[in-house]
N, C-alpha and C positions, 0 to 999 in steps of 0.2 A: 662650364664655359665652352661656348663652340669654338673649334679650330679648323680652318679652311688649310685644304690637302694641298694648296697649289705657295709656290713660296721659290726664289732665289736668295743663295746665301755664297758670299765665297771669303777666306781667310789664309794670308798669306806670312810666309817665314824667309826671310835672305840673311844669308850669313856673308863672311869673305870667300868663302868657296862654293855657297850655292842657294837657290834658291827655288821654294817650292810655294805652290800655288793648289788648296783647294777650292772646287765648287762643286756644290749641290744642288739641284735644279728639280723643283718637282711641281708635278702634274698629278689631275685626277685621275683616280682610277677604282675601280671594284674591290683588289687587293692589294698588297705589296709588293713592286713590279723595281726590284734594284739593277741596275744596269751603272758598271764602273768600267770607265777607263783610265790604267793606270800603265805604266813605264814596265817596260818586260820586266826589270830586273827587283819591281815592287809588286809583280803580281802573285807571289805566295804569301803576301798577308790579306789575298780579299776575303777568306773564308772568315778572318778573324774583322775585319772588318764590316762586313754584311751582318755578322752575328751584331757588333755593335752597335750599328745603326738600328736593326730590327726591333730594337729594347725601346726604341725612342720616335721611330718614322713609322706608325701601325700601316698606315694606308697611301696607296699612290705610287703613281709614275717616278722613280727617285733615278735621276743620273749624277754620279757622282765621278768629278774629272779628277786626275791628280796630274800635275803638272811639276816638271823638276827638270830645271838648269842650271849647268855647271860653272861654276866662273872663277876667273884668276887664273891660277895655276893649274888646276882640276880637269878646267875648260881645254887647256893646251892640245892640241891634239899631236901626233906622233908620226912618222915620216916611216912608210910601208918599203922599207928599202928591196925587199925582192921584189915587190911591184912596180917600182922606180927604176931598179937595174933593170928587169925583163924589158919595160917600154925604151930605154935607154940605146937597148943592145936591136929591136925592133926599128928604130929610127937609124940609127947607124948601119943598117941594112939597105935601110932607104936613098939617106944622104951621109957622104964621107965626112962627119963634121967631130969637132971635136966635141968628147962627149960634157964638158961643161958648158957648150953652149944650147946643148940637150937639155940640160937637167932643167931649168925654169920651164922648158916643155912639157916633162914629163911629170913636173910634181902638179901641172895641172889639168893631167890625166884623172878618169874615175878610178879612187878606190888608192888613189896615189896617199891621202892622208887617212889615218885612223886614227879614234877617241882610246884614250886608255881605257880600258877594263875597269866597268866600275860596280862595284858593290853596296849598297848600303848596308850601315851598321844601325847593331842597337838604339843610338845614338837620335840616328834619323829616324828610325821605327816611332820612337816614342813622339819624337816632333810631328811624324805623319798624321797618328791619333790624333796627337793634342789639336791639330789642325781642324781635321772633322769633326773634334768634338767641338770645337769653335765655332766652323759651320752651320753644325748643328741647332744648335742654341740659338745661332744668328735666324736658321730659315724658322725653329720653333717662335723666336718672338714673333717673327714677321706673318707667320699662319696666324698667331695670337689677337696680333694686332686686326688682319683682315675678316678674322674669325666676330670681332667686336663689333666689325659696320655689318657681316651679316646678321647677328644677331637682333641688331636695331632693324632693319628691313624683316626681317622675319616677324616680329613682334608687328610690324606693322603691317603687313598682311594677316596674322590672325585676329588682328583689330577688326581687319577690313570685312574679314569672315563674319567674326562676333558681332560687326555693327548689322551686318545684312541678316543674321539670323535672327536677330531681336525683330527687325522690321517683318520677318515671316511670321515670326511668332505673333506679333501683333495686327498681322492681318489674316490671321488664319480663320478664325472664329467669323471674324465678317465673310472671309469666304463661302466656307459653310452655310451659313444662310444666306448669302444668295442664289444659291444652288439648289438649297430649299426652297426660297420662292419662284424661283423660275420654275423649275418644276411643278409646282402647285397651280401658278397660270398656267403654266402649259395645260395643266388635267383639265383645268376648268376651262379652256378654251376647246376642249374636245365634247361639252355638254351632256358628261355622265354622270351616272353616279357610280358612287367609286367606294365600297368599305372603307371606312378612315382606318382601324385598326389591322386590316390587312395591307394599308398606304404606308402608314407609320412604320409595320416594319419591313417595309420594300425601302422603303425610304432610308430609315438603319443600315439595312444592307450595302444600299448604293452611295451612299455616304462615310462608309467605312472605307473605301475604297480612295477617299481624298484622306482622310485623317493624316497625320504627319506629325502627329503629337510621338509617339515613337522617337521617330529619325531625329526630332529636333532635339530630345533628349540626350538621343545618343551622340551627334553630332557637338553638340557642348560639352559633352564626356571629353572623346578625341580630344576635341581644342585643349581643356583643361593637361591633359598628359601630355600632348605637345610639349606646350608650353613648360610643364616636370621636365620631362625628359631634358626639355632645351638649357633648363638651367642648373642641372645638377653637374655633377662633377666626377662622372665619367670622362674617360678620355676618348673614346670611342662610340661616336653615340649617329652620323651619319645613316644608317641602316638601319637603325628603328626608329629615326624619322621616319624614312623612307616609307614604311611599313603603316607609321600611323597615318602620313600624310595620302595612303592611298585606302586607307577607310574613313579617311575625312572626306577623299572627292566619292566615297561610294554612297554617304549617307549625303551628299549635296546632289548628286546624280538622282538620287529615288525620290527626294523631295522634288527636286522639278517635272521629274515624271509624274508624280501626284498633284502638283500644283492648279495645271486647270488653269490659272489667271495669269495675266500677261503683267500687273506690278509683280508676281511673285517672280515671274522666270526673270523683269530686266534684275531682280535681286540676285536669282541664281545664277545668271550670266556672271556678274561682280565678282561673285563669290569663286566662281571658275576660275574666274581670270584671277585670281587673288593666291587661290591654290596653284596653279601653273608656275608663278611667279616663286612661289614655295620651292615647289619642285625643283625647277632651274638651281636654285640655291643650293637644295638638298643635293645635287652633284658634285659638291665640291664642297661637303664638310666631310672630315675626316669621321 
């Protein structure tokens, strides 16, 4: 089953005293690219974090946000009284006033409030995980899900491949001869004589040169692994597409170059465009 690398997911937990918010947001890429932002005072579990996700997110762009606020009591913040007195005792330098008519001044100085000191506990660690591993799951269906419309488009481009290599295949043979006859009027419009058995195999010769029985063979190989690879049940199968879908365009490329006839190339054109459209896709399977 194919799964597309790109995917949002977020999962969230509030209590009476706090509430935290994950998301995971991810994009294409070559490798596994994790980038977290988390809360200064939750950032010694990313190593343990990172590991966990790696078990499960193989490929792509992955940012993972952790978000956490305080509330109730928790939230309350604290009154910096030396910061309070110093600007206190600085305005009463200024103006002779009594210093309670200061204070609403000075508590709305910077630096005049401060959050208690907070720590998280066990408690929260575990809610953290269980968080992303929610996320998780969420952004896997959701790759799941998008990974199922590529698949239908994919299948329908190697349709589009397989229909147009039938139509080469069944015009190849007529090509050939008329390659042959043309060439044969041609000799004869030149009024020689000509060894037939030295013609025949000049003829062989320059006629091998079209042949495309090879490529077509091998070209319906490719398609058939494709299409293995696409539907087995590896989890990581992006990159060897990749691999096959660029010697499906090498054996569509030498066929056109042998082709000679303009039905065969509007065929190979199709079939270009058919692989291109492949490709695109192949960027954004895991």
């Amino acid at each position: 089953m194919i799964r597309s690398m790109t995917g949002f997911a977020r999962s969230t937990f509030e209590s009476q005293d706090i509430s935290m918010t994950v998301e995971i947001r991810a994009l294409n890429s070559k490798n596994l690219e994790l980038n977290f932002r988390l809360p200064y005072s939750y950032r010694s579990w990313e190593d343990e974090l990172r590991t966990a996700i790696k078990l499960q997110l193989l490929r792509g762009k992955v940012d993972v946000n952790l978000n956490v606020k305080q509330q109730g009591a928790a939230a309350a913040a604290e009154l910096n009284k030396d910061v309070i007195s110093d600007y206190i005792q600085q305005l009463r330098e200024i103006a002779d006033v009594n210093p309670a008519e200061l204070l609403p001044i000075a508590t709305r100085l910077p630096d005049a409030l401060q959050s208690a000191e907070f720590l998280p506990d066990d408690n929260q660690k575990k809610e953290v995980f269980a968080l992303v591993q929610q996320a998780i799951k969420q952004l896997i269906d959701y790759q799941t899900a998008e990974g199922k419309a590529m698949t239908k488009d994919l299948n329908a481009q190697i349709g589009s491949i397989e229909k147009g290599l039938e139509q080469v295949k069944n015009t190849k043979d007529q090509r050939i001869q008329q390659v042959r006859s043309k060439l044969q009027d041609n000799l004869k419009s030149l009024a020689v004589e000509v060894d037939q058995n030295r013609f025949e195999q000049e003829l062989i010769f320059y006629l091998e040169k079209f042949d495309i029985n090879e490529e077509i063979v091998r070209l319906r190989q490719h398609l058939l692994y494709f299409c293995e690879v696409m539907n087995n049940e590896t989890q990581t199968k992006g990159k060897k597409l990749g691999f096959i879908a660029q010697e499906i365009g090498r054996e569509i490329n030498t066929i056109g170059s042998k082709a000679n006839d303009a039905s065969l190339q509007k065929e190979i054109v199709q079939m270009k465009d058919a692989l291109e459209r492949i490709k695109e896709q192949l960027l954004n399977i895991l």
